[in-house]
BATI-346517 format. One record per atom (N, C-alpha, C, O): residue in three letters; x, y, z. Coordinates in steps of 0.1 Angstrom, whole numbers, padded with zeros to 4 digits, always signed. Example, Ala and Ser with C-alpha at 12.3 -4.5 7.8 and 13.67 -1.06 7.14 Angstrom:
BEGIN
ALA+0132-0057+0078 ALA+0123-0045+0078 ALA+0132-0033+0078 ALA+0142-0033+0085 SER+0128-0022+0071 SER+0137-0011+0071 SER+0129+0000+0079 SER+0134+0011+0080 
END
This chain:
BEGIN
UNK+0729+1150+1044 UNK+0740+1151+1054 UNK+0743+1138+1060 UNK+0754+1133+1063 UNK+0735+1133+1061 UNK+0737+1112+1066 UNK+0744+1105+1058 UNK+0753+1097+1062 UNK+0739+1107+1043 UNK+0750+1102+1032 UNK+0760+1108+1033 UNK+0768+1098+1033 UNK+0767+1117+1035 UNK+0780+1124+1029 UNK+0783+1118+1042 UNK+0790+1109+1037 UNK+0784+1116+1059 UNK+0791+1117+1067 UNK+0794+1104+1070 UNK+0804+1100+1075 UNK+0783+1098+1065 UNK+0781+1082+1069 UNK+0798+1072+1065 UNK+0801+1062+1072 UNK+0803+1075+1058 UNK+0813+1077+1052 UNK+0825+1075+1059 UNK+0830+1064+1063 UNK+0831+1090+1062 UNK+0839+1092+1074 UNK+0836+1089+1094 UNK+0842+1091+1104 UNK+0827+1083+1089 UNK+0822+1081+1108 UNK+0819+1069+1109 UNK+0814+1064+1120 UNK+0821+1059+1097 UNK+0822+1045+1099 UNK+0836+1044+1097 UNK+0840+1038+1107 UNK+0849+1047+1089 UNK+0860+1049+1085 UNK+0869+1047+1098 UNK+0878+1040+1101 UNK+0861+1060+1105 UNK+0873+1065+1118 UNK+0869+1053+1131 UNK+0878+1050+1139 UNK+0857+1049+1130 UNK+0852+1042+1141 UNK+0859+1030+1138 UNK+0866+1024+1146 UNK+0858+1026+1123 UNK+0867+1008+1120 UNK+0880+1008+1119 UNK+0886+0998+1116 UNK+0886+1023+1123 UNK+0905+1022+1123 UNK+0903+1025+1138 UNK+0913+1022+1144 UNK+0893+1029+1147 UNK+0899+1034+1160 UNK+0894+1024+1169 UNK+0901+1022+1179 UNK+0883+1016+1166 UNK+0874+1004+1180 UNK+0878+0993+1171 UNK+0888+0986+1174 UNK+0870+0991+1159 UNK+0874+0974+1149 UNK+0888+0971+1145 UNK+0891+0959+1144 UNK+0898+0980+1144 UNK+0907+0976+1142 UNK+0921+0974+1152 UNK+0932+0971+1148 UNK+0914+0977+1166 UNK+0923+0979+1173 UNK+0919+0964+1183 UNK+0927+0959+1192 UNK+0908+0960+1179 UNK+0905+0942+1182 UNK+0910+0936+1175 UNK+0918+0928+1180 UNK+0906+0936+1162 UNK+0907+0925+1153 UNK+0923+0925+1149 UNK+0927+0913+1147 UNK+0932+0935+1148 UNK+0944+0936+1151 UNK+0950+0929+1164 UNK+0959+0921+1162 UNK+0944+0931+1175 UNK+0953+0923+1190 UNK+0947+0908+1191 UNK+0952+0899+1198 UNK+0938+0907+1184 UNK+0935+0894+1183 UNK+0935+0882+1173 UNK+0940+0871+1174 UNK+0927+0887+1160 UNK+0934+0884+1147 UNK+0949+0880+1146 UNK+0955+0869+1145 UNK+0954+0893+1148 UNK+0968+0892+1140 UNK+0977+0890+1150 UNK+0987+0883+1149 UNK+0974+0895+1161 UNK+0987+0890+1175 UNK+0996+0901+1176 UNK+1007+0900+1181 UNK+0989+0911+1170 UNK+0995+0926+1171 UNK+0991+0932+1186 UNK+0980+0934+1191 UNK+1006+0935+1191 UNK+1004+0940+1205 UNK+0993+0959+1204 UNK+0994+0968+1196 UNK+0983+0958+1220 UNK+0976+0969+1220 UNK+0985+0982+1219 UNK+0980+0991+1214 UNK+0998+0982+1225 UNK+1007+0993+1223 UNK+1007+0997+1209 UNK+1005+1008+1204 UNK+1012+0987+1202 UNK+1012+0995+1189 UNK+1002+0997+1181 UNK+1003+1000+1169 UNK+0991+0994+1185 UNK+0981+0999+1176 UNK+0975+1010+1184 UNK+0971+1019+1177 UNK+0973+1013+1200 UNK+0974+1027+1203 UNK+0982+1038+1194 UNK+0977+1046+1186 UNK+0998+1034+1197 UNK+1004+1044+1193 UNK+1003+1046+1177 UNK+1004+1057+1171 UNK+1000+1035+1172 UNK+0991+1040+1154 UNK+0984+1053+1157 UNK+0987+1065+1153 UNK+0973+1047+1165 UNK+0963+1060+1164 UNK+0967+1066+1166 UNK+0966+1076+1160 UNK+0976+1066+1178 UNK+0980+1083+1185 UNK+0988+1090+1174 UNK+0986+1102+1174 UNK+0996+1084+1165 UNK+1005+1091+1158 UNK+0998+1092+1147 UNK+1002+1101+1139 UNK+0985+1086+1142 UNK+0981+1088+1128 UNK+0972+1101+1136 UNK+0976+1111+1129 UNK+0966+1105+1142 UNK+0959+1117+1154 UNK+0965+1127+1151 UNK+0960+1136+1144 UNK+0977+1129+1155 UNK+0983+1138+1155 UNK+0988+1143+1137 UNK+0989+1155+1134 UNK+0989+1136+1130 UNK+0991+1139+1116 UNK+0977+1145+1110 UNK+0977+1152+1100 UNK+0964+1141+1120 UNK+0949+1146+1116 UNK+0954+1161+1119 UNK+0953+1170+1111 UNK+0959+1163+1135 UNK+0959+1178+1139 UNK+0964+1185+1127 UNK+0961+1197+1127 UNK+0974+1181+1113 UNK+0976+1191+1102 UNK+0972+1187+1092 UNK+0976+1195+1083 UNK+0964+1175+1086 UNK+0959+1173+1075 UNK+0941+1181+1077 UNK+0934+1185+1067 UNK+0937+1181+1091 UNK+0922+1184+1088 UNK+0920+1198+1085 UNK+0911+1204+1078 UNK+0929+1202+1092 UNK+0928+1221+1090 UNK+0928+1222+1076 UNK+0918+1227+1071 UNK+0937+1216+1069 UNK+0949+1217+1058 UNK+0931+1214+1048 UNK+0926+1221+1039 UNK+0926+1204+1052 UNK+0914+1197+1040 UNK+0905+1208+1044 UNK+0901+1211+1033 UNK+0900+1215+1051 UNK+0893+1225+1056 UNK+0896+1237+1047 UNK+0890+1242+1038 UNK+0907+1238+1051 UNK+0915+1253+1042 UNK+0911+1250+1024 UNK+0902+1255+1016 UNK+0919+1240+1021 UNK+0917+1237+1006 UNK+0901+1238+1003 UNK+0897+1244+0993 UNK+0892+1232+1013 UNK+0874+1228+1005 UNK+0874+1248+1002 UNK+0870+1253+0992 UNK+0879+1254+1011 UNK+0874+1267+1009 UNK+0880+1276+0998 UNK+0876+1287+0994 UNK+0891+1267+0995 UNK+0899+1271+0977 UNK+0890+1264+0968 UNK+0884+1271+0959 UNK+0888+1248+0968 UNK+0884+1244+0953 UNK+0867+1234+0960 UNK+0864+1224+0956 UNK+0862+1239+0967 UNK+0850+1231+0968 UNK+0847+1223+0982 UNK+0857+1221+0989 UNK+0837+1219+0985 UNK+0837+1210+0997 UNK+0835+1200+0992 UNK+0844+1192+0995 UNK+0822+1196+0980 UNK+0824+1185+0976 UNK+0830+1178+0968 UNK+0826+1168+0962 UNK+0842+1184+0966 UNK+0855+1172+0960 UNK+0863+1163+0972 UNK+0870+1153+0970 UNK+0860+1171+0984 UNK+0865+1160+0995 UNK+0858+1150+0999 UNK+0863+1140+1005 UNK+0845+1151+0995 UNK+0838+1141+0996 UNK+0838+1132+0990 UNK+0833+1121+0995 UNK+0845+1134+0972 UNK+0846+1125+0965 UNK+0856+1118+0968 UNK+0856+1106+0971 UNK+0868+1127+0967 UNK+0879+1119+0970 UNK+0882+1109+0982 UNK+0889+1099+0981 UNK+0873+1115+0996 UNK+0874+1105+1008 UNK+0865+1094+1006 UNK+0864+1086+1016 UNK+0859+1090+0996 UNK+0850+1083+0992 UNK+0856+1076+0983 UNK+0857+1065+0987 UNK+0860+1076+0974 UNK+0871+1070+0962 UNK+0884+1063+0971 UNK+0888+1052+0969 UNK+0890+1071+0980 UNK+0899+1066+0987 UNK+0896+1055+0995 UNK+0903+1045+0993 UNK+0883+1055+1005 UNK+0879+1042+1006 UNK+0879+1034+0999 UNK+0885+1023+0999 UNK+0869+1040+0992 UNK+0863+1022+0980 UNK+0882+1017+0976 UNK+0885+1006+0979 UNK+0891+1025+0970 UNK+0903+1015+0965 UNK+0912+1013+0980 UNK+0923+1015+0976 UNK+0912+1011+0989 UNK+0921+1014+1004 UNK+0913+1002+1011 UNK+0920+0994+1018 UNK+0902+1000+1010 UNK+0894+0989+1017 UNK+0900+0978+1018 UNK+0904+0975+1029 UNK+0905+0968+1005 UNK+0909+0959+1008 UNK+0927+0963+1009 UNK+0934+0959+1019 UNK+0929+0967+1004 UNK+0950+0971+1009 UNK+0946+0973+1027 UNK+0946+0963+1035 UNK+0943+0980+1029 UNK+0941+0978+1044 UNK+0944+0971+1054 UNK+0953+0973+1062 UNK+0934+0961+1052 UNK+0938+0950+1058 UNK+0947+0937+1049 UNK+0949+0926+1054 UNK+0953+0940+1037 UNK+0967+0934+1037 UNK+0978+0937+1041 UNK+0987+0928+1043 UNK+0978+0956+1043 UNK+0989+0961+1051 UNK+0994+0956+1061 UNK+1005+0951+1062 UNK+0980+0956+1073 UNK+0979+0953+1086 UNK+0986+0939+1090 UNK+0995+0936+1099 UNK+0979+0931+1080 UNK+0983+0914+1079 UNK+1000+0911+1078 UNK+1006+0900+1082 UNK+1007+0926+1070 UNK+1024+0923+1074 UNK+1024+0922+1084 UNK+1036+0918+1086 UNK+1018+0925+1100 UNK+1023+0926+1111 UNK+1033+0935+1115 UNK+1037+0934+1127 UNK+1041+0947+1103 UNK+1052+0951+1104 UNK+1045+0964+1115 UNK+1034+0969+1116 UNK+1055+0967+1122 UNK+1051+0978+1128 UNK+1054+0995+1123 UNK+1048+1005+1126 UNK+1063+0992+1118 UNK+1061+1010+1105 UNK+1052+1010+1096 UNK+1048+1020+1092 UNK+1048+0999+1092 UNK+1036+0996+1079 UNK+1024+1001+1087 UNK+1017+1011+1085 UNK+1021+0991+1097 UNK+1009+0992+1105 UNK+1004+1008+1107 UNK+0995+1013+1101 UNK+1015+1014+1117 UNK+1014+1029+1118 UNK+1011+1037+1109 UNK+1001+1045+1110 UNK+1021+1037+1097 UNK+1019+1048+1082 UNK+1007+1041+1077 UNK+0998+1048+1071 UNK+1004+1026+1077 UNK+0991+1025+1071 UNK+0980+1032+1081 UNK+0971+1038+1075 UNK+0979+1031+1095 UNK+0970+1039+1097 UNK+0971+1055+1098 UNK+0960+1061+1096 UNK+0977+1059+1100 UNK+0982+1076+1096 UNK+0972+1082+1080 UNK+0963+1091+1079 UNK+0980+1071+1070 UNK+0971+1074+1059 UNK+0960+1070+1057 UNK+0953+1076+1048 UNK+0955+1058+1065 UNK+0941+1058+1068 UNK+0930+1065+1071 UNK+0919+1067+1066 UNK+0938+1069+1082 UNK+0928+1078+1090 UNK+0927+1095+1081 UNK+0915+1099+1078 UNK+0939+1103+1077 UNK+0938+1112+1070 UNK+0931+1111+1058 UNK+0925+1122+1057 UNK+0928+1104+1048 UNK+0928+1104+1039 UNK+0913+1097+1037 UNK+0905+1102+1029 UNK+0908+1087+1046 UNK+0899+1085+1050 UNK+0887+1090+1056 UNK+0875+1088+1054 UNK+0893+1098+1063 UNK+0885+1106+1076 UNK+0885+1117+1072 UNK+0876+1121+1065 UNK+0895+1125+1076 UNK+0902+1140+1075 UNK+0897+1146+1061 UNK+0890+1156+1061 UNK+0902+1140+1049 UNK+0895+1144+1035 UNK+0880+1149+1035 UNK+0875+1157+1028 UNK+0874+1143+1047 UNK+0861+1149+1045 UNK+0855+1153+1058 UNK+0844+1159+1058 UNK+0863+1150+1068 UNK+0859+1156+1081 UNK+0860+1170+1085 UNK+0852+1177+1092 UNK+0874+1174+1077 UNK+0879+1191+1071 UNK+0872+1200+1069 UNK+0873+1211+1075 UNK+0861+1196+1060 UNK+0853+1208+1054 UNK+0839+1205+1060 UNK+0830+1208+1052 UNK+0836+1199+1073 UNK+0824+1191+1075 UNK+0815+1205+1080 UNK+0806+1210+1074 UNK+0821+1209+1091 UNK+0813+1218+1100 UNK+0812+1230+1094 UNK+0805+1239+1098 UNK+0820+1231+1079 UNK+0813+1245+1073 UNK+0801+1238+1062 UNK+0789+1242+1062 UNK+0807+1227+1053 UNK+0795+1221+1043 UNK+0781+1218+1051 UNK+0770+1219+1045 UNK+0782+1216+1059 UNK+0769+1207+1065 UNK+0758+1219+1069 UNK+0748+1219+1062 UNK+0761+1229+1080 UNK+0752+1242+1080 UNK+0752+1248+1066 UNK+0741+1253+1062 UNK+0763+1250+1057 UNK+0754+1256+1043 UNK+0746+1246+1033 UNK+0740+1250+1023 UNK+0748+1230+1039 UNK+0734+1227+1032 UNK+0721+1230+1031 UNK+0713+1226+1023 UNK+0719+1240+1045 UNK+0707+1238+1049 UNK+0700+1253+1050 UNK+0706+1262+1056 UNK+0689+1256+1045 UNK+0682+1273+1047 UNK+0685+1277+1061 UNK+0688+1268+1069 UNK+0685+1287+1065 UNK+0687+1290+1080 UNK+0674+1288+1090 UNK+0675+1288+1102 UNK+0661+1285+1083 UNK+0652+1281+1092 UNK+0655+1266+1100 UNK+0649+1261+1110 UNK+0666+1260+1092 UNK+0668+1245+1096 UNK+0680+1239+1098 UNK+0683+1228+1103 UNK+0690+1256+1092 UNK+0702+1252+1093 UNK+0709+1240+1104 UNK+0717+1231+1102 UNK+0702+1243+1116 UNK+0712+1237+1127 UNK+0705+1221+1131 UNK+0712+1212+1135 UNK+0693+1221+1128 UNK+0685+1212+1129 UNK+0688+1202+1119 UNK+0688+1190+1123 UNK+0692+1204+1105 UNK+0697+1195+1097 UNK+0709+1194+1096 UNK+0712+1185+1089 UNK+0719+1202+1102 UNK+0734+1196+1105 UNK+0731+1188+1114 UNK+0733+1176+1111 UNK+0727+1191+1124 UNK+0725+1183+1136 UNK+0720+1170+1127 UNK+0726+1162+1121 UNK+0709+1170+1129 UNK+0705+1154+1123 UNK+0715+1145+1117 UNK+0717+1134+1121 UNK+0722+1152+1106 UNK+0731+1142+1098 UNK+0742+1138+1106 UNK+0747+1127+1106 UNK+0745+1149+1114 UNK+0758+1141+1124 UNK+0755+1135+1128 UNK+0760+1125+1124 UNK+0741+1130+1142 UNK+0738+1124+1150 UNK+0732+1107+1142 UNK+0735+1097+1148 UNK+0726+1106+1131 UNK+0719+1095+1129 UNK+0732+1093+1122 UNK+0734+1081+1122 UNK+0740+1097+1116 UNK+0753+1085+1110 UNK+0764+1080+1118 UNK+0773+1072+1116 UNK+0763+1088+1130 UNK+0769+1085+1141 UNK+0767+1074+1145 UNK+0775+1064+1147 UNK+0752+1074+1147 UNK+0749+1061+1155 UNK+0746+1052+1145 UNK+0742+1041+1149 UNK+0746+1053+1128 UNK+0747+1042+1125 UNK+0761+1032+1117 UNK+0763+1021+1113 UNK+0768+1048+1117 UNK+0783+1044+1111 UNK+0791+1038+1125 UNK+0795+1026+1126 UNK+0793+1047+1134 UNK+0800+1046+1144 UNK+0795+1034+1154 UNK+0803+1026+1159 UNK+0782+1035+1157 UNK+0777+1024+1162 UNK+0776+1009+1157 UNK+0778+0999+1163 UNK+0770+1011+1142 UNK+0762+0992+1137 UNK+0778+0988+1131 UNK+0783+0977+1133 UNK+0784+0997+1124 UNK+0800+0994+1113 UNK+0802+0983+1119 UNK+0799+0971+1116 UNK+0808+0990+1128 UNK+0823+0984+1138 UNK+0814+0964+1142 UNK+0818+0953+1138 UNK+0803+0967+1150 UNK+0792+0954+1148 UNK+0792+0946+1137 UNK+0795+0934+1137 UNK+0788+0952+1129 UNK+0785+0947+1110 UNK+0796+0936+1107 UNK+0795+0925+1103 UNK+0810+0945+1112 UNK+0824+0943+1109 UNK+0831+0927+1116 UNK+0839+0919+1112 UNK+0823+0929+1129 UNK+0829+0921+1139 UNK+0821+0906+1134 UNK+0827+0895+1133 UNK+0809+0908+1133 UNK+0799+0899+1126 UNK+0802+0890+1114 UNK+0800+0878+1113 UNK+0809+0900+1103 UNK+0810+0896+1090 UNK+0823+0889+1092 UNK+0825+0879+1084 UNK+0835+0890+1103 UNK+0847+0887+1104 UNK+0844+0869+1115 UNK+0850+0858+1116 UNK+0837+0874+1119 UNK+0833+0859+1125 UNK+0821+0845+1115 UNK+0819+0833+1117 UNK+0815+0853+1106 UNK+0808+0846+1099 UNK+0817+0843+1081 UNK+0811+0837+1072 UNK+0823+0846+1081 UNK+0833+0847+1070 UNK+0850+0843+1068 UNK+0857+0841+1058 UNK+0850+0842+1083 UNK+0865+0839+1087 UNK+0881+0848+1085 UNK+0893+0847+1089 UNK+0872+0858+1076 UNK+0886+0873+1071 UNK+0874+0884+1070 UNK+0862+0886+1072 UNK+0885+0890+1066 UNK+0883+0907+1063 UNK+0875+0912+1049 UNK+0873+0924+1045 UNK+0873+0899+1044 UNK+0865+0902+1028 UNK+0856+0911+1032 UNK+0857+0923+1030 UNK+0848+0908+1037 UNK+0834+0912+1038 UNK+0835+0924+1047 UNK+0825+0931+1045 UNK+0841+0928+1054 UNK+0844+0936+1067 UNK+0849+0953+1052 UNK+0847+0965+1054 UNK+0856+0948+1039 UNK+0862+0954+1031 UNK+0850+0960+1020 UNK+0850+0971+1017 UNK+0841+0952+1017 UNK+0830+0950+1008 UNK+0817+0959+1015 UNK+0810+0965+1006 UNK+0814+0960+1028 UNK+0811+0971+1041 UNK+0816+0979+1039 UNK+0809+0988+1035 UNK+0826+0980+1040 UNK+0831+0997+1041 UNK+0833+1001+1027 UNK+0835+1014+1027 UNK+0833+0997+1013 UNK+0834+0996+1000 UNK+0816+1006+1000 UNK+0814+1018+0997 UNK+0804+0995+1005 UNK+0791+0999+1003 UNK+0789+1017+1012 UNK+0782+1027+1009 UNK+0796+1014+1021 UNK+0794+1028+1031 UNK+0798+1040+1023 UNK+0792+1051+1022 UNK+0812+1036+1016 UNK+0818+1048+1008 UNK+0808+1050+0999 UNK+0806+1061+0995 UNK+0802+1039+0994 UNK+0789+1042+0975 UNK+0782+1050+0980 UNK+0780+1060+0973 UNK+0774+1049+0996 UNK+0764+1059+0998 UNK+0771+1075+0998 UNK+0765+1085+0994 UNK+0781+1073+1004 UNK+0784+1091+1009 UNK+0792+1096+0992 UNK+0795+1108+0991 UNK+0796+1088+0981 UNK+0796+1089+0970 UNK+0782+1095+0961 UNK+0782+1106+0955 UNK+0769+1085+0964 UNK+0758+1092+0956 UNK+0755+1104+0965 UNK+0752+1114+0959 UNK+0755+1105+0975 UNK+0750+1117+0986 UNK+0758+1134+0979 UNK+0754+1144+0974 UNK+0773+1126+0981 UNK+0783+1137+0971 UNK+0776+1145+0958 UNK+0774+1156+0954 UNK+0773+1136+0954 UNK+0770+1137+0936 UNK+0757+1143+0935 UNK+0755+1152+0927 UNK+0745+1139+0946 UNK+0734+1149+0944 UNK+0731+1160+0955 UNK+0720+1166+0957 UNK+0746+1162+0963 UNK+0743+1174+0971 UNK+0749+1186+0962 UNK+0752+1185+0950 UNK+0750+1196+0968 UNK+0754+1209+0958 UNK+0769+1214+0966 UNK+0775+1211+0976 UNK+0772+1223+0955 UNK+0786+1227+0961 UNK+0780+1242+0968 UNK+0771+1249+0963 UNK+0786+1245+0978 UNK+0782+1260+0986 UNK+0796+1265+0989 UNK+0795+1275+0997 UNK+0809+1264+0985 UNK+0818+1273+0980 UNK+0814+1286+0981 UNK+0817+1292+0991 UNK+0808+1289+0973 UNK+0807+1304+0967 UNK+0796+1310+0966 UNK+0793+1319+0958 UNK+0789+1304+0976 UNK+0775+1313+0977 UNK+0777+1316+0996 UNK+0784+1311+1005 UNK+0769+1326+0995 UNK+0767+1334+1006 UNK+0754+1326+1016 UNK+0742+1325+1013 UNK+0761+1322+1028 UNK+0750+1317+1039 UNK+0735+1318+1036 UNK+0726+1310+1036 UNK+0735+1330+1036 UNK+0723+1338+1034 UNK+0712+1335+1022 UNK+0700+1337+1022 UNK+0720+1329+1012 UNK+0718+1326+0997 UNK+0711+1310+1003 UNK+0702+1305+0998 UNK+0716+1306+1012 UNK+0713+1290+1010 UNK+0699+1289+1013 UNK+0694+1278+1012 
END
């Protein structure tokens, strides 16, 4: 559960806290428009997450996982070349698709995959865990890691190559968790 989320909860933290610095400062992109990114890439979450939720429950949970994971690893560095046009419809649609496709792809199907990973003796105890320790280490060290690697490096290489490594974990996590589609709670 730490692998698979680790993923999406460094993703959302480095488009919503890292990139909303390194944007107004870096690039000399005003805070308004990189709020209203988020706000309007947010609101595009309110119908892609249902929407990736709905689908895991047609073709699988863990294909979102791959794909939000594959989507990273090739989106890492475009990212921050997008950003670097300074355009402001670029900026926005780049974070819109960021954030969905990043996040949402696997945030969707989270709160049903994560309790059927687990037997019901532990069910809640091991959802719980995986949210909580990738929280504090995606959402907490990332965005740090990011700010670090961007000051010791001078760009976004390495800040890309980070989020590249975060995606490989919640990729092998994908690959050796199981699909629970179609088995019954009770079954797990």
């Amino acid at each position: 559960a730490v692998g698979l989320k680790i993923c999406e909860v460094s993703w959302v933290y480095m488009l919503t806290v890292f990139m909303v610095v390194y944007a107004t400062k870096n690039l000399g992109l005003s805070k308004d428009l990189m709020l209203q990114a988020i706000m309007i890439a947010a609101a595009v979450e309110i119908v892609t997450i249902p929407l990736f939720g709905y689908l895991s429950d047609v073709f699988g949970r863990r294909i979102f996982y791959f794909a939000g994971s594959l989507f990273t690893i090739a989106f890492a560095f475009p990212l921050f070349w997008l950003m670097e046009m300074r355009d402001p419809w670029i900026t926005i649609v780049t974070t819109a698709v960021a954030l969905s496709f990043g996040h949402g792809l696997m945030f969707g199907p989270q709160a049903t995959y994560f309790p059927e990973l687990f037997g019901a003796r532990v069910r809640y105890t091991g959802a719980s865990f995986g949210f909580q320790v990738s929280a504090a280490i995606g959402g907490g060290l990332t965005p740090i890691l990011a700010t670090l690697l961007v000051g010791k490096l001078g760009g976004t290489g390495g800040v890309s190559l980070l989020l590249i490594v975060v995606a490989a974990i919640t990729l092998v996590a994908a690959f050796f968790a199981h699909e629970t589609r179609d088995k019954s709670v009770r079954e797990l």
